[in-house]
C-alpha positions as CSV (number, residue, x, y, z in Angstrom):
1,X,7.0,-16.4,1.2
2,X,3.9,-14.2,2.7
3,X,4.7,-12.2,5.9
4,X,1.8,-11.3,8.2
5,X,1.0,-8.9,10.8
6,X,-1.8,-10.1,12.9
7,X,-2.7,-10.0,16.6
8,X,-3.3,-13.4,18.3
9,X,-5.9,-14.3,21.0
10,X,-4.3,-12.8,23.8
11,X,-4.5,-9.5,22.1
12,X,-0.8,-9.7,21.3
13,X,1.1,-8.2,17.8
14,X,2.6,-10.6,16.1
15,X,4.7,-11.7,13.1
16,X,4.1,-14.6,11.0
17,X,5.0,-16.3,7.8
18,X,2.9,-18.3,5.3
19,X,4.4,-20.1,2.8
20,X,1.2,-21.4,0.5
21,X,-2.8,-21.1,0.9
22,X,-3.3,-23.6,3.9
23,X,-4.5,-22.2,7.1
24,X,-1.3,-22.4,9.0
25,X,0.9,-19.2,9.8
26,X,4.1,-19.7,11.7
27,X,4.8,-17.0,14.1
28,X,8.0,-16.3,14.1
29,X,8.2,-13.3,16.9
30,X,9.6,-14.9,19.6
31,X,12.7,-15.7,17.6
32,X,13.6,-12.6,16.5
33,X,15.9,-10.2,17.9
34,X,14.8,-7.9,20.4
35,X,14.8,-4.1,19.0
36,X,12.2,-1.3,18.3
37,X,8.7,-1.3,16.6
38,X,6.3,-3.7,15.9
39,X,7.3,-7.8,15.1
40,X,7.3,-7.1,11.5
41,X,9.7,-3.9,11.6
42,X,12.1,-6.1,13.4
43,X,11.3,-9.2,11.4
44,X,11.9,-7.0,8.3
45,X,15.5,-5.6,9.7
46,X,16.5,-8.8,10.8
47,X,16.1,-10.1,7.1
48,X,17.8,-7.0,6.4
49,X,20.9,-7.9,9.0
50,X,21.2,-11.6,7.2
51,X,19.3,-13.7,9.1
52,X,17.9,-17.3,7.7
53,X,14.1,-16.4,7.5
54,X,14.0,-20.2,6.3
55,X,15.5,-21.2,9.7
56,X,13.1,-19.3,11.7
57,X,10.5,-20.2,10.0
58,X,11.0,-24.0,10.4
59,X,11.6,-23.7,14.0
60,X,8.3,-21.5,14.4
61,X,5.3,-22.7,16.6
62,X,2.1,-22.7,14.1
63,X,-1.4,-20.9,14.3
64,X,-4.7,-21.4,12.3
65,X,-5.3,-18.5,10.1
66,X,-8.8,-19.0,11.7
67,X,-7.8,-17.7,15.1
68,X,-6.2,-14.8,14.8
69,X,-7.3,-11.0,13.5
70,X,-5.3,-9.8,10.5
71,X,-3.5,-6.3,11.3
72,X,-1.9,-3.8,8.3
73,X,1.2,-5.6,6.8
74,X,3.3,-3.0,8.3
75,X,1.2,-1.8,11.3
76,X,4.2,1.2,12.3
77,X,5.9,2.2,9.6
78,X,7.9,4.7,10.2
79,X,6.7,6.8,6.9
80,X,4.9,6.3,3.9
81,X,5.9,7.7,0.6
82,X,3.3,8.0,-2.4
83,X,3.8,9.1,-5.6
84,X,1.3,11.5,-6.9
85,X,0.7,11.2,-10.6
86,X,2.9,8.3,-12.2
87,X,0.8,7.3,-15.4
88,X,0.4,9.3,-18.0
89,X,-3.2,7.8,-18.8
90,X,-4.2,8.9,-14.8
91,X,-2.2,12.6,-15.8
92,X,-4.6,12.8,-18.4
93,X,-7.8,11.5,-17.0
94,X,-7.2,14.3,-13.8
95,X,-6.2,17.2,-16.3
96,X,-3.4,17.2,-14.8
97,X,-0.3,19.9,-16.1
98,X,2.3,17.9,-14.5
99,X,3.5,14.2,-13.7
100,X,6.0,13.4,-10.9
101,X,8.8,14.5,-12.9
102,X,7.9,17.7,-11.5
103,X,5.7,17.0,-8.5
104,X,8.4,14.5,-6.9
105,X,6.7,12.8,-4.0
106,X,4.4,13.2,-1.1
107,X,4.3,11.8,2.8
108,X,1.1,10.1,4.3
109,X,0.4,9.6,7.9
110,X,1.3,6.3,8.5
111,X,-1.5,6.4,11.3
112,X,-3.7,6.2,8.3
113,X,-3.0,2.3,7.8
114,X,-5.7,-0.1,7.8
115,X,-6.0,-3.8,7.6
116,X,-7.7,-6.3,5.1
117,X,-11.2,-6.2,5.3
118,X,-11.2,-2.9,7.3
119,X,-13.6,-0.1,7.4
120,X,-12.5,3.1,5.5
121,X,-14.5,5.7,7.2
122,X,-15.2,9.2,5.3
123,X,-15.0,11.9,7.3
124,X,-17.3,14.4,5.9
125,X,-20.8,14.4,4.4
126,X,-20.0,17.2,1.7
127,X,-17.0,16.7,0.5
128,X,-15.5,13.8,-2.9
129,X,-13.8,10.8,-1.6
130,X,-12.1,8.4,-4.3
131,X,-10.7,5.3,-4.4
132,X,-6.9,5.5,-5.5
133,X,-5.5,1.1,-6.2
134,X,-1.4,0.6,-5.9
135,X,1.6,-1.5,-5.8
136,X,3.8,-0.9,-2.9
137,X,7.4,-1.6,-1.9
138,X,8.3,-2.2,1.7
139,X,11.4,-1.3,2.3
140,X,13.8,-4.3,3.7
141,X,17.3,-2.3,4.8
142,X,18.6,1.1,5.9
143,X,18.5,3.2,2.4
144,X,20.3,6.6,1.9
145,X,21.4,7.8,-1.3
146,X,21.1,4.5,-3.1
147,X,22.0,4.5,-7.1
148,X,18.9,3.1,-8.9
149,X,21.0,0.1,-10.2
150,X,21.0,-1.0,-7.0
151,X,17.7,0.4,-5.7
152,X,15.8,-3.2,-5.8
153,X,18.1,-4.4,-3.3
154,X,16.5,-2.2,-0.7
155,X,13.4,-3.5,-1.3
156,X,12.0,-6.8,1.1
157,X,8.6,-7.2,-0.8
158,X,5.5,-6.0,-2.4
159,X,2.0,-5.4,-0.8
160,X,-0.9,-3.9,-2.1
161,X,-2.2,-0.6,-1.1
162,X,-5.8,1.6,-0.8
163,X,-4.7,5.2,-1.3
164,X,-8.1,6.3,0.1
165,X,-8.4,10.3,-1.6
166,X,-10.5,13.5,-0.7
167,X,-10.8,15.8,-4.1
168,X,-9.9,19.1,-3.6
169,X,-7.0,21.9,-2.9
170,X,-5.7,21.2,0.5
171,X,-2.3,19.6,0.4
172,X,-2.1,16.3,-0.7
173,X,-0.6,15.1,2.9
174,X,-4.2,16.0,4.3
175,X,-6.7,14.7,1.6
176,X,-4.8,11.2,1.8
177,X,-4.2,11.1,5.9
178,X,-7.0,10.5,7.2
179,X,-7.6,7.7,9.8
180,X,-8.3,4.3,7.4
181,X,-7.5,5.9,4.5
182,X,-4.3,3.3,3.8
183,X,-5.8,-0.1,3.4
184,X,-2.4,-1.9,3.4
185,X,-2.0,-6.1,2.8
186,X,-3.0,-8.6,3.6
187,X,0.5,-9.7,3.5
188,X,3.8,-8.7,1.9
189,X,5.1,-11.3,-0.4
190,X,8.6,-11.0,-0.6
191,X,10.6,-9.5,-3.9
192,X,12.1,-13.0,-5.2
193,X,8.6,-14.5,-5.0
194,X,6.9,-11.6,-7.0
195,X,7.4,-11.9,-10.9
196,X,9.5,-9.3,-12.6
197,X,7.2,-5.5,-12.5
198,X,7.1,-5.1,-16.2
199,X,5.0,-8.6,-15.9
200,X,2.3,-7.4,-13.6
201,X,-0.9,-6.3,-13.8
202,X,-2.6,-4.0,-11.1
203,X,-7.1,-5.0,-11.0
204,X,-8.8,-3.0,-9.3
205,X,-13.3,-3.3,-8.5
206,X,-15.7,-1.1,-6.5
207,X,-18.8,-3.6,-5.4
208,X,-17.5,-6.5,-8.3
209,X,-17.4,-3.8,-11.3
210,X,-14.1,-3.5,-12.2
211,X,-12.8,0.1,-12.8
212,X,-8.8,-0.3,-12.6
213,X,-6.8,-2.5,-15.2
214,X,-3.2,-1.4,-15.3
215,X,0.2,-2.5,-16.8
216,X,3.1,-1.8,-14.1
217,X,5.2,-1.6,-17.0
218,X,3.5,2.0,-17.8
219,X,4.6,3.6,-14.6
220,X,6.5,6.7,-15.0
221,X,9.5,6.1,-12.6
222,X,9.6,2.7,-11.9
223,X,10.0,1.0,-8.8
224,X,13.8,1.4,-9.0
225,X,14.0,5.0,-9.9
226,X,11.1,5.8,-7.4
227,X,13.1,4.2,-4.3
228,X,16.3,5.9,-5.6
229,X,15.2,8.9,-5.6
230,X,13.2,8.9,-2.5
231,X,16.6,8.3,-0.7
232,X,18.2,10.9,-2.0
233,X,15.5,12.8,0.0
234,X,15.0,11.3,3.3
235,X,16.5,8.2,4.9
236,X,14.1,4.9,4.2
237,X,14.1,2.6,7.4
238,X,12.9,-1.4,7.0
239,X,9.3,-1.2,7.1
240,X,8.8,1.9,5.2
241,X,6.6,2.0,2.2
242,X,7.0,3.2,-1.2
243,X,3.9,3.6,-2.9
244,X,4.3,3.7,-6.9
245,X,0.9,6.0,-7.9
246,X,-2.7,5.1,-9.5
247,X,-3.1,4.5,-12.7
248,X,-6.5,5.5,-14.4
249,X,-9.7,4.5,-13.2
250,X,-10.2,6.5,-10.0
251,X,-13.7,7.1,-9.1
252,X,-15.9,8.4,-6.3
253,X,-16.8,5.7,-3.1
254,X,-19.7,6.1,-1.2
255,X,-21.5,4.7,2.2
256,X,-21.7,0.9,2.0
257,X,-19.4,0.1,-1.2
258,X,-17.1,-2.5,-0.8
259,X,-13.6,-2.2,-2.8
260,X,-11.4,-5.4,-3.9
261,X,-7.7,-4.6,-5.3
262,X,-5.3,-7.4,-6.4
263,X,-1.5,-7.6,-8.3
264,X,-0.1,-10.4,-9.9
265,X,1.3,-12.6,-7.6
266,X,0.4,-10.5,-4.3
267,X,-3.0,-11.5,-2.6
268,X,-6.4,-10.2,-3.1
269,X,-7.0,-6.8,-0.4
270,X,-10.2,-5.9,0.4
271,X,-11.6,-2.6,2.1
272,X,-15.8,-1.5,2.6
273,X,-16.5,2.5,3.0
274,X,-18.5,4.0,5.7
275,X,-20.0,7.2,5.8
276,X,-21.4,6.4,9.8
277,X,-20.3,9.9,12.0
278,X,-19.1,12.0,8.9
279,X,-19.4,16.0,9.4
280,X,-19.6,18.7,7.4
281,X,-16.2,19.5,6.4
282,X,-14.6,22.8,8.2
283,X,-11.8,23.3,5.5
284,X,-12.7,25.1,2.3
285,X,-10.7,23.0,-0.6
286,X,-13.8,21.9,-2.6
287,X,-14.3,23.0,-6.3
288,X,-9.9,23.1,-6.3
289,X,-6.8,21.3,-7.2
290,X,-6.8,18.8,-9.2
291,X,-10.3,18.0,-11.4
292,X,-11.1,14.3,-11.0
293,X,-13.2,12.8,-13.9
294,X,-16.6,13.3,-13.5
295,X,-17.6,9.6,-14.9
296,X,-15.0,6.5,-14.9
297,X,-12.6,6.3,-17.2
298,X,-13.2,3.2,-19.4
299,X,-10.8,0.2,-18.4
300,X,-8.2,-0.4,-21.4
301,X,-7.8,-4.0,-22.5
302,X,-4.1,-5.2,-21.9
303,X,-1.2,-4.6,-24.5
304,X,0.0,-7.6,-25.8
């Protein structure tokens, strides 16, 4: 199944599931239980708490796609989590020293999040801004301390996610926070209905030129060992994302460009970049931290 966040004609948030490609999503929010955040936080915990998603869905009133405007899968969650250098082809192609072995993980505002077909908007007229594709794993139940065995268990389903980048040597928190800079959807699809990660393939293109091909299986820390880990940290709530890393491919975005990103089995998301009321840059990071490549990195063929 394909959950949705999306706010109906009476300017409402909602929660909805879609269970093919036919213009019907049932909204499910006025069956859930009452509680805190948005209709997918609680849709998410209640999946968590046992409830018969199939049920609710059945008993669900229906909406044309048509009619409604798509939000971010997860409009509130409570954090996002990104790892920072999780393929070693992407380690190489940003010189970098070290992997997340080292560098552990990293926190993005989750203000930043964005819907399908949103407007990234680049803050500043002077300063490198990249485009960064990934597979993310929303978190389905309370998580503290979990072995990795058992990690996948926490995990409710996969999304895919923009993690918009400004080059330079602020902290990585900063350069990746910015307003729009987490394209996030268009829908989560949940773990059972997503094939196994080792099988998937991660497609990224910047105006129809594709400059991300990646094998999931070449991550670092897998999805399991990522989420573990991350627990072991701070407490992971339903709704939370995971984001696994970029593999190679990054490159700059400018004014007008128009970015497509797609997984196997999740659906396609789709982000344009504006430049419209950018500044000049008041922090002074540029010329350090990490060296992006200064032409794309060729896209590898995939291992068979």
């Amino acid at each position: 199944m394909r959950y949705l966040s999306f706010r109906d004609a009476a300017g409402r948030v909602r929660a909805g599931v879609r269970r093919g490609p036919d213009h019907k999503i049932r909204d499910v929010t006025g069956l859930l239980p009452a509680g805190h955040g948005s209709p997918m936080r609680r849709l998410i915990e209640a999946a968590g708490s046992g409830a018969d998603l199939d049920q609710l869905v059945r008993r669900a009133p229906e909406v044309d796609v048509s009619s409604v405007v798509l939000l971010p899968a997860v409009p509130d969650p409570s954090k996002i989590v990104a790892a920072p250098v999780n393929y070693r082809n992407h380690q190489a192609e940003m010189n970098e020293a070290s992997h997340i072995d080292s560098l552990g993980v990293f926190l993005k505002a989750p203000s930043s999040v964005l819907a399908d077909g949103g407007v990234v908007r680049l803050p500043y007229t002077d300063r490198r801004f990249d485009q960064e594709g990934e597979l993310a794993a929303v978190i389905g139940r309370r998580a503290r301390d979990v072995p990795e065995e058992k990690a996948l268990e926490c995990v409710f389903g996969y999304t895919c996610l923009l993690d918009m980048t400004m080059r330079g040597g602020e902290d990585r928190s900063v350069r990746k926070s910015f307003d729009t800079f987490t394209p996030l959807g268009p829908a989560i699809v949940s773990r059972q209905d997503v094939p196994p990660i080792d099988e998937l393939e991660l497609h990224l293109w910047v105006n129809g030129k594709l400059r991300q091909r990646a094998d999931l299986k070449d991550l670092i820390w897998g999805v399991a060992k990522l989420v573990s880990y991350v627990s072991t940290v701070m407490t992971l709530n339903p709704g939370d994302i995971v984001s696994t890393g970029t593999p190679e491919g990054v490159g700059e975005v400018h004014d007008g460009d128009r970015i497509e990103m797609r997984v196997t089995g999740l659906d396609l998301l789709t982000a344009s970049v504006s430049a419209t009321g950018a500044t000049v840059c008041p922090t002074r990071g540029a010329g350090r931290g990490p060296t992006p490549p200064t032409a794309l990195t060729a896209v590898r063929e995939r291992q068979r």
